[in-house]
C-alpha positions in Angstrom: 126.4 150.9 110.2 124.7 151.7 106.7 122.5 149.9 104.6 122.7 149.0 101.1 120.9 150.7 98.7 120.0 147.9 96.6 117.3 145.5 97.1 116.8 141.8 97.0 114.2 139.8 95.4 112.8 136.3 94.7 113.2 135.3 91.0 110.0 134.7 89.5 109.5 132.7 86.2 107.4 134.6 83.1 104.3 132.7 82.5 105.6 130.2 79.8 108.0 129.2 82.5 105.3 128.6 85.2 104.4 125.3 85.1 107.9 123.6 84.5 108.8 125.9 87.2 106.3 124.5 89.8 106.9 121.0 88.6 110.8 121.6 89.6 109.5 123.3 92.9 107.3 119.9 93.5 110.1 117.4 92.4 112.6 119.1 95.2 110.0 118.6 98.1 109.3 114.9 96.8 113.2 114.1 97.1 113.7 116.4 99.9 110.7 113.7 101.9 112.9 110.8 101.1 115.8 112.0 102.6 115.5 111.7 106.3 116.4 113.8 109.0 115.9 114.4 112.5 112.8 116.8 113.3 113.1 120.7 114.0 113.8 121.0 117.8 114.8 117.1 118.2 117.6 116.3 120.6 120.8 115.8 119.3 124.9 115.3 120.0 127.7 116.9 118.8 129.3 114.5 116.7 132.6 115.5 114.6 133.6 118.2 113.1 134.8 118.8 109.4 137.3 120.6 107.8 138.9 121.7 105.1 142.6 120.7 105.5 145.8 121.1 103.2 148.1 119.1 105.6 147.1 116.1 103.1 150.7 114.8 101.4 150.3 115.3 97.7 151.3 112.2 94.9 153.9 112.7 92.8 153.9 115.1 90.6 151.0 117.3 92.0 150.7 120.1 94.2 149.8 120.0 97.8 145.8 120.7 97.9 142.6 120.6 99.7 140.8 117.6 101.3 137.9 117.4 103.6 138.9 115.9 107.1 137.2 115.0 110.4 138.1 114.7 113.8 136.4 114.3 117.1 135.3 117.3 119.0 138.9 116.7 120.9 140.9 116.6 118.0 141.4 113.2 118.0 140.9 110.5 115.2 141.5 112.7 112.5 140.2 111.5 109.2 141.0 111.9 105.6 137.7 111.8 103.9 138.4 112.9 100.5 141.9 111.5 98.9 142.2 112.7 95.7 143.5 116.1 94.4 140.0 118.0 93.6 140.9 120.7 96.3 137.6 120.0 98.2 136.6 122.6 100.9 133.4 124.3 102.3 132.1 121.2 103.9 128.3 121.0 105.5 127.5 118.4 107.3 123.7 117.3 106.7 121.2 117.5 109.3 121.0 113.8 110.5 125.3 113.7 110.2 124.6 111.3 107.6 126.4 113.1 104.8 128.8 116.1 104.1 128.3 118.6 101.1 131.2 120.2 99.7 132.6 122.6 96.5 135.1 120.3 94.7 137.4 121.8 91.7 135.8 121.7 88.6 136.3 118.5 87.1 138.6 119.0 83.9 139.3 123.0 84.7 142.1 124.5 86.7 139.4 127.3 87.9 136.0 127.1 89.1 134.1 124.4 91.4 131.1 122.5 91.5 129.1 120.7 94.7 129.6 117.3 95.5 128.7 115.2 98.6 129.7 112.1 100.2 128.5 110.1 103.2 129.7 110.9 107.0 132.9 108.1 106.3 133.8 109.1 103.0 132.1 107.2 100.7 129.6 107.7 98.1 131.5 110.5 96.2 128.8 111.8 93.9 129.0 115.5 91.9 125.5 117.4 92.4 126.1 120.3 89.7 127.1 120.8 86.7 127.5 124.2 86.1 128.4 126.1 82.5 131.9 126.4 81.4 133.3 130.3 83.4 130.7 129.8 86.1 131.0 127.8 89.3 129.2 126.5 92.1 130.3 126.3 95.5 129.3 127.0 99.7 126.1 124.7 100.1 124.2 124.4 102.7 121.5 121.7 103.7 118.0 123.0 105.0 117.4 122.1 108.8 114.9 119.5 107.5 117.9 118.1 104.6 115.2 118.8 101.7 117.2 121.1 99.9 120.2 122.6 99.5 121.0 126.5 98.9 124.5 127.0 97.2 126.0 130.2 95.5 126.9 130.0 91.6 129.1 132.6 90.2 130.8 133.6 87.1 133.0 136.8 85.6 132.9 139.8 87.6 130.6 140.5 89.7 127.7 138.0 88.3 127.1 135.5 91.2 123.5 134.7 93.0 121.9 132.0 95.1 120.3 128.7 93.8 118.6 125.8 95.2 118.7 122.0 94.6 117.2 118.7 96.1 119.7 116.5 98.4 121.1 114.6 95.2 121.7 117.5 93.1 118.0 117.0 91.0 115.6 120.8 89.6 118.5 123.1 90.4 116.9 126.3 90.6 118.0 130.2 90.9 116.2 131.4 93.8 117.7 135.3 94.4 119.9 137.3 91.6 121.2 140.2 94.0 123.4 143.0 92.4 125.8 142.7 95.1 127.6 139.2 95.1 126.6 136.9 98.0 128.3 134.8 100.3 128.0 131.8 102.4 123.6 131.4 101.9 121.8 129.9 104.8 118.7 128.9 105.8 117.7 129.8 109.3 116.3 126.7 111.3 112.5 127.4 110.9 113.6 128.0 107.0 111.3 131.4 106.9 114.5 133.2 106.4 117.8 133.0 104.4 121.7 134.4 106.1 124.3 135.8 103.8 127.2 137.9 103.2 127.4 140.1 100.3 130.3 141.7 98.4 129.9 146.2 98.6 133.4 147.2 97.6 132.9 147.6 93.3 136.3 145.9 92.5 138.4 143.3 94.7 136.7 142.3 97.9 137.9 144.4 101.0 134.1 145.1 102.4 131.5 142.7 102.6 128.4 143.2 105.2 125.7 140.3 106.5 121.9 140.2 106.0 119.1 138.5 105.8 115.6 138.2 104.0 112.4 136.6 104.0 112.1 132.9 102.2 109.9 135.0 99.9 112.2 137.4 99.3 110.7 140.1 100.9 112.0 142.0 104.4 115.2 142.7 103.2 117.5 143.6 106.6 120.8 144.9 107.3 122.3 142.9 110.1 125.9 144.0 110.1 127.8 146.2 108.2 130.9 148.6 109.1 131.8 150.8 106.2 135.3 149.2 104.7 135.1 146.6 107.1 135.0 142.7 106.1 131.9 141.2 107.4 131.5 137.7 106.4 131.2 134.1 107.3 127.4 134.0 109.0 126.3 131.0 110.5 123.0 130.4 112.8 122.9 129.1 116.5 120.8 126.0 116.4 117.9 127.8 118.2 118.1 130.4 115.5 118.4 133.4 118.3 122.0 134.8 117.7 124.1 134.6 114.5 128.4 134.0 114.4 130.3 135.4 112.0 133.7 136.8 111.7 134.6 140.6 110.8 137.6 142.7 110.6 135.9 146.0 112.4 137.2 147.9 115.0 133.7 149.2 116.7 135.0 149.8 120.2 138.6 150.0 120.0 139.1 146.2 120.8 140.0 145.2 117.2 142.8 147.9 116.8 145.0 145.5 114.8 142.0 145.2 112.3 142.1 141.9 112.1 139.7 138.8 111.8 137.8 138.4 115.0 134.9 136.1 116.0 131.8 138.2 116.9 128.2 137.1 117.5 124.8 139.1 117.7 121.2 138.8 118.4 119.0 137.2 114.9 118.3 141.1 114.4 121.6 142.2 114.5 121.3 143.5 117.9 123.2 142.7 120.9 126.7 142.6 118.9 129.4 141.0 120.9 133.1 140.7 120.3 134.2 137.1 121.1 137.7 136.8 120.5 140.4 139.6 120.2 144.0 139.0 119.7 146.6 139.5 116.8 145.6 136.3 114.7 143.6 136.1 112.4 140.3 133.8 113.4 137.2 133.2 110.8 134.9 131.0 109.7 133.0 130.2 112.8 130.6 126.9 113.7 128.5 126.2 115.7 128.1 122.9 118.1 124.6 121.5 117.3 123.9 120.4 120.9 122.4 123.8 122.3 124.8 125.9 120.5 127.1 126.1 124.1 130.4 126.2 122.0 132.0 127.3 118.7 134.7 126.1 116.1 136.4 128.9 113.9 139.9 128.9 112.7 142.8 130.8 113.7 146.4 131.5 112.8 148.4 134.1 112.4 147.9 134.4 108.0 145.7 132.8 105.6 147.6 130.3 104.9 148.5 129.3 108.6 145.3 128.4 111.3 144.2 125.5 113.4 140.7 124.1 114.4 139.9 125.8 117.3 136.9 125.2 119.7 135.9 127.9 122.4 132.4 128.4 124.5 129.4 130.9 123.0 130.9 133.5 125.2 134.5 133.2 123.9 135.8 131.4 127.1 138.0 127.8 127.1 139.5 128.3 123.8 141.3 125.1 122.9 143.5 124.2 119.9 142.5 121.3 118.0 144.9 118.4 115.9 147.4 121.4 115.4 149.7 121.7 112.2 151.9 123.6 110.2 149.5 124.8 107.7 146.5 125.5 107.2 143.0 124.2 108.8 139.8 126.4 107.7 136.3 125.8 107.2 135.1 123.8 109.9 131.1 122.5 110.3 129.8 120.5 113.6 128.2 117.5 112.9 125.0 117.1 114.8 123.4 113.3 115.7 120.5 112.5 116.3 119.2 111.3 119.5 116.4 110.1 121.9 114.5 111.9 124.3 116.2 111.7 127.6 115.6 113.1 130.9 119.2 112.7 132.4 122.7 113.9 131.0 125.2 111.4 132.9 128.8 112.7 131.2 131.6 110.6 129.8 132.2 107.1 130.9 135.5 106.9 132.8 138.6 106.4 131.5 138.1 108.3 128.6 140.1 105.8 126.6 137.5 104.0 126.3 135.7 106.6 124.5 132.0 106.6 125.5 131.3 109.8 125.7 127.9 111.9 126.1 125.8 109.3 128.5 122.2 110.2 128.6 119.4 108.1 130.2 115.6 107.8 131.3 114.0 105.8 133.5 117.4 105.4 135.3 120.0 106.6 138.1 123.0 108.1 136.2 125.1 105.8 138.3 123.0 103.1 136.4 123.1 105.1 133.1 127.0 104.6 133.2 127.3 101.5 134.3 125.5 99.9 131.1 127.3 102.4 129.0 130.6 101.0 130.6 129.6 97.6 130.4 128.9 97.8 127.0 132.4 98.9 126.4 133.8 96.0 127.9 131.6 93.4 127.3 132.4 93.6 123.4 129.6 96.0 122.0 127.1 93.2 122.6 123.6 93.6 121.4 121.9 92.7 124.2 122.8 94.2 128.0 121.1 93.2 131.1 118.0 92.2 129.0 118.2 95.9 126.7 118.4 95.6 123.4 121.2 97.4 122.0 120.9 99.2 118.6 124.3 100.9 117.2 124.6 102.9 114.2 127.4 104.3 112.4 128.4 108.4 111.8 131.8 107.7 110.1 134.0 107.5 112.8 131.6 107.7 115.4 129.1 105.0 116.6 125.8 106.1 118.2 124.7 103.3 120.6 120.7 103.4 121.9 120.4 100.6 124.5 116.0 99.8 125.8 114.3 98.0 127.9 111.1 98.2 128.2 109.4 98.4 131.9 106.4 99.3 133.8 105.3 102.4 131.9 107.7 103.9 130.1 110.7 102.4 128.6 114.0 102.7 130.0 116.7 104.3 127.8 120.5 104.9 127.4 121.8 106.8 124.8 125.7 107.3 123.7 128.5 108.1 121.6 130.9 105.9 121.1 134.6 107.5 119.7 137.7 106.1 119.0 141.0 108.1 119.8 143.6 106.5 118.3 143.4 106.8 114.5 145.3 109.5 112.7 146.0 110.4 109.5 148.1 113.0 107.6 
């Protein structure tokens, strides 16, 4: 593996720049406070995952396009989240599953894209960036603690570099101009360092390679790069130990085909592992929020054919999700908060009912699941065998926190709660 010769830095303002520059800096950690989010290290469940989908049927007179879906983590209740014909892909799902950003086609342009979010059901449609006419901006991705947002803006050739914004689009700022075009920016989960994919080859884009560097922009480090090879698509575990990523390399003869294969490796680079390795072509993997115990990626057999697919951290149990014939890509795990619990209990029994997750404290997990299934029947009432039930709503899936305070501690169940019978094409 090689390393580029080129180094990355922090774009500093020139003095007259300074103090508008730090009053930017200070307006993106004001908005970034008011946007909640669950802490570093909190508990969490997997919620859904989204996706960019073309199965969407288009309205007269316009071309089959993009539009952001989600599902459960079983592929059912899909859900079209964005109907309209901006081609919207790249989704990120923001750290309390609250909201989704996504690139949208540049409004007016038949080239070229700009960020937009939307809440977790759809709503709330609002455009973040509005970049100059020839350049676009596209691939966000929330901080862990949803005050910021990194996104990549490009333009002709080879100009492209990574910028920074509050939640609602407000001080966009360049943060690192690197002479090689990057990919897919990321902050790492304690936000001292940022994951990316950068372009090598010097025309078209056959070899790409993954690194990382210091919030500051120092430490510049090679994570993974095969000469030729395409090395792309980085994402962090939650824990921030290993790295996924997707890569076209054949390092020890189990990628003859050279095709796109799911790999994963050590935050270092070390400890490189091969996941998946067959004659289709998978990419763009995700990891499940919830101890990082399983991944979605897409495969198919071309780049315009590939399903949501879901498999464990080791590549094991792979399973084909809401299956099509076209093309599914881009998929991001939402992650919901939850309470402290001592106890995970599993799904409540039949599944139709679909409670799923069941975690308690200060209870038996028989008695965990019997309030979860009562619930279920009983109506979603608010009150249970003197708990107090509190539900929120993850578009498309209800998190239900039932207490009852005891002797000492208070006693606690937690759930999801997740339809299967919608669909939608």
């Amino acid at each position: 593996m090689r390393r580029p010769s080129v180094r990355y830095g922090l774009a500093v303002p020139g003095p007259s720049q300074r103090c508008r520059w730090r009053w930017r800096l200070l307006a993106v950690l004001l908005a970034g406070i008011l946007a909640p989010a669950a802490p570093a290290g909190a508990e969490v469940f997997d919620g859904r995952i989204a996706f960019t989908s073309f199965r969407a049927t288009p309205l007269a007179g316009q071309e089959r396009d993009g539009d952001i879906f989600s599902m459960n983590a079983d592929g059912s209740d899909l859900r079209r989240l964005t109907p309209n014909p901006e081609r919207d892909r790249q989704p990120d799902w923001s750290p309390n599953g609250s909201a989704i950003a996504y690139s949208i086609r540049k409004p007016g342009f038949t080239t070229n894209f700009e960020v937009s979010r939307m809440t977790a059901a759809g709503a709330a449609r609002r455009r973040l960036t509005t970049t100059a006419t020839g350049q676009a901006s596209s691939q966000p991705s929330w901080s862990r603690s949803g005050r910021s947002l990194l996104f990549r803006r490009s333009g002709s050739g080879r100009a492209s570099s990574i910028w920074q914004m509050g939640p609602l689009g407000e001080s966009p700022m360049l943060r690192f101009q690197p002479p090689d075009p990057p990919l897919y920016p990321t902050w790492s989960p304690n936000s001292k360092r940022i994951l990316f994919a950068a372009i090598l080859s010097s025309s078209g884009d056959t070899d790409r390679g993954i690194f990382a560097v210091n919030a500051d922009g120092s430490g510049l480090t090679t994570l993974f790069d095969v000469a030729g090879a395409f090395d792309s698509a980085p994402a962090w575990s939650p824990d921030g130990r290993r790295i996924a990523f997707e890569s076209d390399a054949d390092v020890d003869g189990r990628n003859p085909e050279r095709d796109l294969e799911i790999w994963t490796m050590a935050a270092n680079g070390s400890d490189v592992r091969q996941l998946t390795s067959n004659a289709l072509r998978d990419e763009g993997p995700a990891w499940s929020p919830d101890g990082g115990r399983r991944l979605a990626y897409t495969s198919g057999v071309d780049d315009t054919h590939g399903d949501i697919h879901v498999m464990t951290a080791q590549g094991t149990d792979i399973r084909r999700l809401a299956p099509f014939d076209g093309l599914d890509e881009s998929p991001d795990w939402q992650a919901i908060p939850a309470p402290d619990t001592a106890r995970r209990c599993g799904d409540v029994k039949p599944l139709g009912r679909g409670v799923r997750d069941v975690r308690g404290r200060g209870l038996s997990c028989a008695r965990v699941l019997a309030l979860a299934d009562r619930w279920a029947r009983n109506g979603r009432a608010r009150e249970i065998s003197r708990f107090a039930v509190r539900t929120r709503f993850f578009g498309g899936t209800r998190r239900i926190v039932m207490t009852r305070r005891g002797e000492g501690r208070s006693q606690v169940v937690a759930f999801l709660h997740q339809p299967q019978a919608r669909r939608e094409r």
